[in-house]
KOLTI-356578 format. One record per residue (C-alpha): residue number from 1; residue in three letters; x, y, z. Coordinates in steps of 0.2 Angstrom, whole numbers, always signed. Layout:
<drenses>
DRENSE   k   r    px    py    pz
DRENSE NUM ALA     X     Y     Z
...
</drenses>
This chain:
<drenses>
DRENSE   k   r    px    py    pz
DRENSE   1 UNK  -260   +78  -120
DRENSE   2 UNK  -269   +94  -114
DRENSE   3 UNK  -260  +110  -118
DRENSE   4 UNK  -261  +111   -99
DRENSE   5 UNK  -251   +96   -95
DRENSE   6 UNK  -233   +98   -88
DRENSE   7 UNK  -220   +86   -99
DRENSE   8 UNK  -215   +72   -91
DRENSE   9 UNK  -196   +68   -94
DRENSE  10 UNK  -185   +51   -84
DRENSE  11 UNK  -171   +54   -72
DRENSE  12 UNK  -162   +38   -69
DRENSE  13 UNK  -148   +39   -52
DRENSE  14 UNK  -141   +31   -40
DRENSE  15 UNK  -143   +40   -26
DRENSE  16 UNK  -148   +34    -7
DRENSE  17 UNK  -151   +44   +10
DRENSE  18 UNK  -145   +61   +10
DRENSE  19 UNK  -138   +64    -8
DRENSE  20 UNK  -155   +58   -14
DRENSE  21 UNK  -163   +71    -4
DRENSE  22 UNK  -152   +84   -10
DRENSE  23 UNK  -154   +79   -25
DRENSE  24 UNK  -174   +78   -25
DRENSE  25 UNK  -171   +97   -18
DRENSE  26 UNK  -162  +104   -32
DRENSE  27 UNK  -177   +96   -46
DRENSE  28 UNK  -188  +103   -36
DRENSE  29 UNK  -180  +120   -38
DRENSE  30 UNK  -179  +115   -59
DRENSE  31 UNK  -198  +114   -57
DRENSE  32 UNK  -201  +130   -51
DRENSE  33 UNK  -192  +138   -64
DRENSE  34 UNK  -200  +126   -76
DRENSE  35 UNK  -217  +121   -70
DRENSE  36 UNK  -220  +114   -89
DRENSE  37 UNK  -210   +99   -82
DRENSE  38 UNK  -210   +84   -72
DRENSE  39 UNK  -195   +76   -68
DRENSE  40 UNK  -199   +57   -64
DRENSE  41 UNK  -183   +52   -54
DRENSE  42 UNK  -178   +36   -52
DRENSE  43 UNK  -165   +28   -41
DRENSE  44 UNK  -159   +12   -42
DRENSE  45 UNK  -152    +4   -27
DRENSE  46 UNK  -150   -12   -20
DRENSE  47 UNK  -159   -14    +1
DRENSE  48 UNK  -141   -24    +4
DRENSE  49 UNK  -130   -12    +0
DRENSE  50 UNK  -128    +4    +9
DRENSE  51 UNK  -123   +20    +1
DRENSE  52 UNK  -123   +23   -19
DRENSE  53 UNK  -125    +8   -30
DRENSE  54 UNK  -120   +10   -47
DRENSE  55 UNK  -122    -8   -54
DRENSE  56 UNK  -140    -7   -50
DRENSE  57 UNK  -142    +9   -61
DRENSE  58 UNK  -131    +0   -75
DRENSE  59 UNK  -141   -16   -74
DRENSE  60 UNK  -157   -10   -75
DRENSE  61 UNK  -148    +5   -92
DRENSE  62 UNK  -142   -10  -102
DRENSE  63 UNK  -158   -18   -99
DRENSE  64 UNK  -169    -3  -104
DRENSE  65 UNK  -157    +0  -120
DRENSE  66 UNK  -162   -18  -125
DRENSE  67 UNK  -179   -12  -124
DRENSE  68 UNK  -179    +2  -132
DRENSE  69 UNK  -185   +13  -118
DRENSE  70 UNK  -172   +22  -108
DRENSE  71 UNK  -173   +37   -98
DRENSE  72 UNK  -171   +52  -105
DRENSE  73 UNK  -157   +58   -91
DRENSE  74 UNK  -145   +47   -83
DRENSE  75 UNK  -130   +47   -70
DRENSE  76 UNK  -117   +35   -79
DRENSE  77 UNK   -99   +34   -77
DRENSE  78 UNK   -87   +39   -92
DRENSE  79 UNK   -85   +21   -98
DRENSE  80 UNK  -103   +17   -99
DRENSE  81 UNK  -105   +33  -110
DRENSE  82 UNK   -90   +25  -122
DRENSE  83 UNK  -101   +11  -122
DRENSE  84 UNK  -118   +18  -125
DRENSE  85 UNK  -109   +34  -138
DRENSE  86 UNK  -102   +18  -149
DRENSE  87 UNK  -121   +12  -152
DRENSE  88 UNK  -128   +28  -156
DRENSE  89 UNK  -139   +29  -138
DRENSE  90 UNK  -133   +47  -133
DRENSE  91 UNK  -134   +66  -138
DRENSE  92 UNK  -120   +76  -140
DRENSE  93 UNK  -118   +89  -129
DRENSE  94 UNK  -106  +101  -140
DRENSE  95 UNK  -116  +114  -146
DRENSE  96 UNK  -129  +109  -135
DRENSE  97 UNK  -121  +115  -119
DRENSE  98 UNK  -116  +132  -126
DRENSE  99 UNK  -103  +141  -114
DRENSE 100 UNK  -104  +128  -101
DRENSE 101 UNK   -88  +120  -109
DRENSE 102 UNK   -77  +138  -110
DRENSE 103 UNK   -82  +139   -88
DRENSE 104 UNK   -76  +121   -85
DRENSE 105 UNK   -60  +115   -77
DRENSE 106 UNK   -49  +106   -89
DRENSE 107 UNK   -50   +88   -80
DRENSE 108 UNK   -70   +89   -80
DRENSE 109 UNK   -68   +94  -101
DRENSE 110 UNK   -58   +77  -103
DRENSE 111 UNK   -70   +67   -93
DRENSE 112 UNK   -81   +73  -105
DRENSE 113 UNK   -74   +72  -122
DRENSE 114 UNK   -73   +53  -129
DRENSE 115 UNK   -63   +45  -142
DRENSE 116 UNK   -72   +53  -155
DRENSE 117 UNK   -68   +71  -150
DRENSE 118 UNK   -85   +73  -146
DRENSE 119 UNK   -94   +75  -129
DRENSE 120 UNK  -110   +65  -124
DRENSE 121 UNK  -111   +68  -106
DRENSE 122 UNK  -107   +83   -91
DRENSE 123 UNK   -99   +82   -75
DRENSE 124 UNK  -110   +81   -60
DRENSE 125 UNK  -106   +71   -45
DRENSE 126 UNK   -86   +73   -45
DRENSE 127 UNK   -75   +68   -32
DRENSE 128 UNK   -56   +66   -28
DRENSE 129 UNK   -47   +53   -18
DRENSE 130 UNK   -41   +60    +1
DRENSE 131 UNK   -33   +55   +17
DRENSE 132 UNK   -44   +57   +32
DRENSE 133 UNK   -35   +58   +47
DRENSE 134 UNK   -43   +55   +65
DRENSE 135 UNK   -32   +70   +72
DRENSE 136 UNK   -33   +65   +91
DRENSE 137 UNK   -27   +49   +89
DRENSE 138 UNK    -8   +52   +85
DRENSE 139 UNK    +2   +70   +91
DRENSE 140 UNK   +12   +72   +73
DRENSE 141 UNK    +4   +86   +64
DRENSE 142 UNK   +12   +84   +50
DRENSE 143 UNK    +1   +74   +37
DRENSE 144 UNK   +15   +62   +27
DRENSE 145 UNK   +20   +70    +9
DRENSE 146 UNK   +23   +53    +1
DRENSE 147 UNK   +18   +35    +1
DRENSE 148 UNK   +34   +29   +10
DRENSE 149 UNK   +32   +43   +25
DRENSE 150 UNK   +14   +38   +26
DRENSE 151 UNK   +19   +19   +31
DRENSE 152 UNK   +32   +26   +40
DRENSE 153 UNK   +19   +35   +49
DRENSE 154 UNK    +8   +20   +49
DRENSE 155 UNK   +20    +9   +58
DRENSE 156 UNK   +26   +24   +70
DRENSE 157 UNK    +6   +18   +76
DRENSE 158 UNK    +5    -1   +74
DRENSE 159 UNK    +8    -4   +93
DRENSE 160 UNK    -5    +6   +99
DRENSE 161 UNK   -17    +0   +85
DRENSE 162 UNK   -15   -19   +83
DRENSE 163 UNK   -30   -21   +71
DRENSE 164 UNK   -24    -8   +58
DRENSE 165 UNK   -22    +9   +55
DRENSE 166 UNK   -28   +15   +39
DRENSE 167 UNK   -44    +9   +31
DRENSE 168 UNK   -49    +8   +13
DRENSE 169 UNK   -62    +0    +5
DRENSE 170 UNK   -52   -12    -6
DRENSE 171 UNK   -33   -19    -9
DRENSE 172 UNK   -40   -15   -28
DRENSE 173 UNK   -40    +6   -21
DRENSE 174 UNK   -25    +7   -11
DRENSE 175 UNK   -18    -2   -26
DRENSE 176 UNK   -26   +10   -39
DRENSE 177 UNK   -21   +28   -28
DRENSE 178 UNK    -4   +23   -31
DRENSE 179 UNK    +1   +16   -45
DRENSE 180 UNK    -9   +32   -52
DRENSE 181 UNK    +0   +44   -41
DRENSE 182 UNK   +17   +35   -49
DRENSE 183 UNK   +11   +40   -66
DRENSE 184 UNK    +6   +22   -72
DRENSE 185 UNK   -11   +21   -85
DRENSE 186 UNK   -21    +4   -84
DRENSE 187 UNK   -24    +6  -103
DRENSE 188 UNK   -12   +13  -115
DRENSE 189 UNK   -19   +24  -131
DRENSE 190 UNK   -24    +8  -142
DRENSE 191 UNK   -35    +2  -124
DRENSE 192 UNK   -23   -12  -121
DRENSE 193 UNK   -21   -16  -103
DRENSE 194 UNK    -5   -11   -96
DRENSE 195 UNK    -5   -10   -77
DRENSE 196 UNK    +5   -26   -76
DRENSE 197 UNK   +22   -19   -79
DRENSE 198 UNK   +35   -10   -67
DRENSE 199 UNK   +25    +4   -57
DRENSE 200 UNK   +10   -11   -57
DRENSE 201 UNK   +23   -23   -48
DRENSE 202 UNK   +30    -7   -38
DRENSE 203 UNK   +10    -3   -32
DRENSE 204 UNK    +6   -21   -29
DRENSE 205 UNK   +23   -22   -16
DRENSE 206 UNK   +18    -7    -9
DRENSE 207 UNK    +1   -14    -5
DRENSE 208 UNK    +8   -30    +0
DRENSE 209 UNK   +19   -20   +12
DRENSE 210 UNK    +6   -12   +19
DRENSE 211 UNK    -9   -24   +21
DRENSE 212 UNK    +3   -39   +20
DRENSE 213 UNK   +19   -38   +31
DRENSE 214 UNK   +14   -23   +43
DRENSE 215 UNK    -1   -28   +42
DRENSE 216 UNK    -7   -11   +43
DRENSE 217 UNK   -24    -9   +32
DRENSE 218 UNK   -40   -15   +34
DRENSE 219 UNK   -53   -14   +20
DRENSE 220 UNK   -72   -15   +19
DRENSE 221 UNK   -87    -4   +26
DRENSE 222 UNK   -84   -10   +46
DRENSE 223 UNK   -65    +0   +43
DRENSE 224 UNK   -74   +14   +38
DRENSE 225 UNK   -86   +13   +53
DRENSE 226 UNK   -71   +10   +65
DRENSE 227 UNK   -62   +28   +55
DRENSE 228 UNK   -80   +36   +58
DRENSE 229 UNK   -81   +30   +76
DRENSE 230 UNK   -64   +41   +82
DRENSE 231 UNK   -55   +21   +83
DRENSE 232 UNK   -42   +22   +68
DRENSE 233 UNK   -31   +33   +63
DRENSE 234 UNK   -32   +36   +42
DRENSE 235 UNK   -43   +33   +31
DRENSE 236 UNK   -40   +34   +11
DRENSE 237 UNK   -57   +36    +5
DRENSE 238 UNK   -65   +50   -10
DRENSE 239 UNK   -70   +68    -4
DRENSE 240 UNK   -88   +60    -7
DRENSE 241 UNK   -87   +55   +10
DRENSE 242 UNK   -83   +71   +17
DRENSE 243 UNK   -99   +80   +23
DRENSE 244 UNK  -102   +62   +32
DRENSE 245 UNK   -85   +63   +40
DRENSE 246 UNK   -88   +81   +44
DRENSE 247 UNK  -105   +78   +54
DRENSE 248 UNK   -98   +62   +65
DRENSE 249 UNK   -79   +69   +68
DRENSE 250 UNK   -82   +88   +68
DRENSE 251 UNK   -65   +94   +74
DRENSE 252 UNK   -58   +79   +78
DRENSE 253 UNK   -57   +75   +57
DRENSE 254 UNK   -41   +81   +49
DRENSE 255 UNK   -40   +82   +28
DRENSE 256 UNK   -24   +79   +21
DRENSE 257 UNK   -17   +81    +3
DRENSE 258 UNK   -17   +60    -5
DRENSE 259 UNK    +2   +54    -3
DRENSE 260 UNK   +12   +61   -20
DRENSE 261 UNK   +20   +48   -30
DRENSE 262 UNK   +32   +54   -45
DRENSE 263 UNK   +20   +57   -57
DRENSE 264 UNK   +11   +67   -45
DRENSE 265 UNK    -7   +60   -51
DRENSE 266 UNK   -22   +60   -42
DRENSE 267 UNK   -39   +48   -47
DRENSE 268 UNK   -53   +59   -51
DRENSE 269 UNK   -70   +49   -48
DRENSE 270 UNK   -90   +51   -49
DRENSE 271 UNK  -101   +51   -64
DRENSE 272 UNK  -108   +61   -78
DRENSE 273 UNK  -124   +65   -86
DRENSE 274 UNK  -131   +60  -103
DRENSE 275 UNK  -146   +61  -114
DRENSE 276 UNK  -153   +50  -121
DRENSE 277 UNK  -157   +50  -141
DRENSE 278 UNK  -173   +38  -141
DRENSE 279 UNK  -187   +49  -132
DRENSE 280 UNK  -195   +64  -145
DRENSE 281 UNK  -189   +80  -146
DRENSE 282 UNK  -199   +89  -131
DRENSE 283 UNK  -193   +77  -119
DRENSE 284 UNK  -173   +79  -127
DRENSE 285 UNK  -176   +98  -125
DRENSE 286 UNK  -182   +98  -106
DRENSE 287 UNK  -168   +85  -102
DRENSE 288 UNK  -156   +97  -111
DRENSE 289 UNK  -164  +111  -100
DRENSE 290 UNK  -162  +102   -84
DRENSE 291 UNK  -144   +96   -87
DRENSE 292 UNK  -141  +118   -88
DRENSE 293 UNK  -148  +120   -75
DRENSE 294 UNK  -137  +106   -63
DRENSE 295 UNK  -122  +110   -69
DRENSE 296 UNK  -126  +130   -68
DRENSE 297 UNK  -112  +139   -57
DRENSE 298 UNK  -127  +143   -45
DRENSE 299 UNK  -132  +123   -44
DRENSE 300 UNK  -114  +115   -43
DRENSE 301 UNK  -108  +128   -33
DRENSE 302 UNK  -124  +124   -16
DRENSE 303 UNK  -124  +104   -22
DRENSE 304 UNK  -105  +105   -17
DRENSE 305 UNK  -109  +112    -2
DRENSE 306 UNK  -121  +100    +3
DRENSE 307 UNK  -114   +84    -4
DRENSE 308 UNK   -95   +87    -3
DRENSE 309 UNK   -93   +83   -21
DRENSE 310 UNK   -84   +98   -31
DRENSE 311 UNK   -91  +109   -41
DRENSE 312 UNK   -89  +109   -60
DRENSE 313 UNK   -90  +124   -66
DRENSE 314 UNK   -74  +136   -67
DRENSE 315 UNK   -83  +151   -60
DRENSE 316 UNK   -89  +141   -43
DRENSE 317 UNK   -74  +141   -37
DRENSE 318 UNK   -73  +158   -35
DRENSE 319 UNK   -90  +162   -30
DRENSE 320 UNK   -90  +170   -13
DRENSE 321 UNK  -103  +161    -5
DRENSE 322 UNK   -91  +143   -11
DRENSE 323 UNK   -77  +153    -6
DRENSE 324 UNK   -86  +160   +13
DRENSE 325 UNK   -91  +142   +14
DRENSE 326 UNK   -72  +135   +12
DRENSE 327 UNK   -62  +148   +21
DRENSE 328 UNK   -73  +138   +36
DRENSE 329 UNK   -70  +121   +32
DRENSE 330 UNK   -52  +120   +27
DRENSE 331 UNK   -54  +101   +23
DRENSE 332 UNK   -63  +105    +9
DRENSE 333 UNK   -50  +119    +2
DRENSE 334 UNK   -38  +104    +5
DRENSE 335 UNK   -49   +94    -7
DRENSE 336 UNK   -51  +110   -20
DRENSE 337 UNK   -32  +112   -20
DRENSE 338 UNK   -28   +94   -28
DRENSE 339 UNK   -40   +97   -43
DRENSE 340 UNK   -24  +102   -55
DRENSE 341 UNK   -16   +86   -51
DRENSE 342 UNK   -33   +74   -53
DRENSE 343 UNK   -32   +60   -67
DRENSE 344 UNK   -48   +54   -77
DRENSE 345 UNK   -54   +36   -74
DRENSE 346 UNK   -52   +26   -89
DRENSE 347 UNK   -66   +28  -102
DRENSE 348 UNK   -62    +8  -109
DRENSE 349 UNK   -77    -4  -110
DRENSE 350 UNK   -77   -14   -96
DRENSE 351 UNK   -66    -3   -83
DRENSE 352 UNK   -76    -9   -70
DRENSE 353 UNK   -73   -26   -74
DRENSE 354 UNK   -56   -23   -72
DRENSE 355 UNK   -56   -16   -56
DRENSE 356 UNK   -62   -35   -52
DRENSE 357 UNK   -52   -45   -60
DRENSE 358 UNK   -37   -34   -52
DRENSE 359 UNK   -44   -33   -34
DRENSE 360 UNK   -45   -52   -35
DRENSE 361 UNK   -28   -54   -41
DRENSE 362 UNK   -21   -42   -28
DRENSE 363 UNK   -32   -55   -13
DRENSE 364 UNK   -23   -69   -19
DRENSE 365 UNK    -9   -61   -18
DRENSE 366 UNK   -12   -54    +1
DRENSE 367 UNK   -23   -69    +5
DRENSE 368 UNK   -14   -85    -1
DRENSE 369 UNK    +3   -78    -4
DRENSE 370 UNK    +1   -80   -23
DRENSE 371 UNK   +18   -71   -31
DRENSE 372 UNK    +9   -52   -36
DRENSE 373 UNK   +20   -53   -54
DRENSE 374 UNK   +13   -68   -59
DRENSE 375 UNK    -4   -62   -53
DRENSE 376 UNK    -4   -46   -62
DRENSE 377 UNK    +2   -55   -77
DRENSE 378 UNK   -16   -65   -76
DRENSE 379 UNK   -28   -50   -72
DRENSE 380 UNK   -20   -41   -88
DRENSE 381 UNK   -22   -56  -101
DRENSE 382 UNK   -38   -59   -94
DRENSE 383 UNK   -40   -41   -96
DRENSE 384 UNK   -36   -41  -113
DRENSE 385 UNK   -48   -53  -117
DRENSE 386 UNK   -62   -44  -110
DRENSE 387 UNK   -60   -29  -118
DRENSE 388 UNK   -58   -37  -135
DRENSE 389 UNK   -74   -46  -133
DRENSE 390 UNK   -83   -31  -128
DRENSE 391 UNK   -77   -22  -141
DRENSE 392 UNK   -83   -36  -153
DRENSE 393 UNK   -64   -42  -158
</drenses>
């Protein structure tokens, strides 16, 4: 290579539509600053899916790591990074990322920091769980401070919407948002199941409730094009979907605090960014350079802006510009607000396996009238199994 050449260094996402455009707009600011490098991105999506597709991006991962070629940057979520930490595939980020970690919120420090103590990845796209509200549609103010006013509000509007009034993309989420909000952990510290006891049996009648008896929830992207359209009134969705929202609704969108369960818990969710041990040391230096420079308070605080996603750096929050920015959308300050009560996914091989195997056993349940004890029972022992065999047990 000519001392001329720029460095070429992988970026592996996946990113559609807009956030891919914001986010080919802020390594196009990297370059600037660095003009010795390249960053090749790469998203990974597939044409059937709209929005976001993450098992594309952890197909085509495992598939490279089999290989022996993987990018040298990567979007992965906190149980991939377990996964890909436990084989020695990842750089720690420690020492690496200097004073990042001391201007860093405590629940993006915890995403970051796996079971060895050590952390192999930083926060990037983070988002929380939200009710969305289509404010012209219902003439109480109030937003509902608990999971039993909010189906109390939901069947105060069952007459006037027969189809359904909230949306959520699956039983599995509804499911999830409040068993967490109870205070109830899918895995306990030795990374055994353990969503099927009392507050998984108290979440799965509330969803049986909801979307079964009342028959108040529909699920799937044409729910979330009905909330987008002004035609239903909630939907429980992440702050991800917020700048959407923002542009279709305008005033008409309301942002409401998630409904409190007693253990007051909210379910943070988005990924993280690693690096990749297998390219030489220039390229781990430029990928260690450009993970600085997204996760800058400068970076976080205008991707935040333009995706909806939070920022997560301390120091962003108050920046004035982020802070200008929020004092007009006061959605968002909603959103910013439930950060101290936010909950890390799970960081157990195989979490999103588990959200399958649970989701199916919450559709029996709504679907075929299967008993939700007994169905819960299943999803954890077959649970238990998978996590075993992925962990090589």
């Amino acid at each position: 290579m000519a001392a001329a050449d720029p460095l070429h260094i992988s970026f592996w996402h996946a990113f559609s539509g807009d956030r891919e455009a914001r986010l080919k707009e802020q390594v196009a600011r990297f370059q600037e600053q660095n003009p010795e490098i390249v960053v090749d991105l790469k998203a990974f999506t597939d044409p059937r899916k709209a929005g976001n597709d993450y098992g594309e991006l952890y197909k085509n991962l495992l598939q490279a790591l089999g290989e022996g070629r993987p990018p040298v940057v990567a979007q992965m979520y906190e149980n991939w990074v377990t996964q890909m930490a436990e084989v020695k595939q990842l750089v720690p980020l420690d020492q690496q990322m200097g004073a990042t970690w001391k201007d860093m919120p405590a629940v993006f420090l915890k995403a970051s920091t796996h079971a060895d103590g050590k952390r192999y990845s930083v926060p990037f796209n983070k988002s929380l769980w939200t009710l969305y509200a289509n404010n012209h549609l219902f003439e109480e103010k109030e937003p509902p401070q608990n999971w039993s006013e909010f189906r109390v509000a939901c069947s105060k509007l069952k007459q006037q919407f027969p189809r359904g009034v909230v949306a959520t993309p699956t039983p599995f989420d509804l499911f999830d948002m409040h068993f967490v909000s109870q205070g109830g952990r899918f895995f306990d510290a030795q990374k055994r199941p353990s969503f099927a006891g009392p507050l998984g049996l108290s979440s799965g009648g509330y969803l049986q409730g909801l979307a079964g008896q009342d028959s108040n929830c529909l699920f799937g992207p044409e729910a979330y094009r009905l909330f987008a359209d002004g035609k239903l009134p909630f939907l429980i969705d992440t702050s991800a979907k917020l700048a959407t929202l923002e542009g279709k609704l305008g005033e008409r969108l309301a942002v409401y605090p998630l409904p409190r369960g007693a253990g007051d818990r909210i379910q943070l969710t988005g990924t993280q960014l690693s690096l990749f041990n297998k390219s030489g040391p220039a390229e781990r230096r430029a990928g260690l350079r450009l993970l600085r420079f997204l996760t800058s308070p400068e970076q976080t605080r205008d991707w935040a802006i333009a995706t909806g996603y939070l920022p997560v750096r301390a120091s962003a929050y108050n920046d004035p510009v982020y802070l200008e920015y929020l004092q007009a959308r006061p959605g968002r300050m909603v959103i910013t607000g439930e950060l101290a009560r936010a909950q890390v996914q799970p960081q157990v091989v195989g979490w999103e396996a588990t959200r399958a195997i649970i989701n199916d056993a919450l559709e029996r349940n709504l679907y075929q009238k299967m008993p939700i004890d007994k169905e819960l029972t299943r999803a954890q022992a077959t649970t238990a199994r998978l996590v075993k065999g992925l962990q090589g047990k």
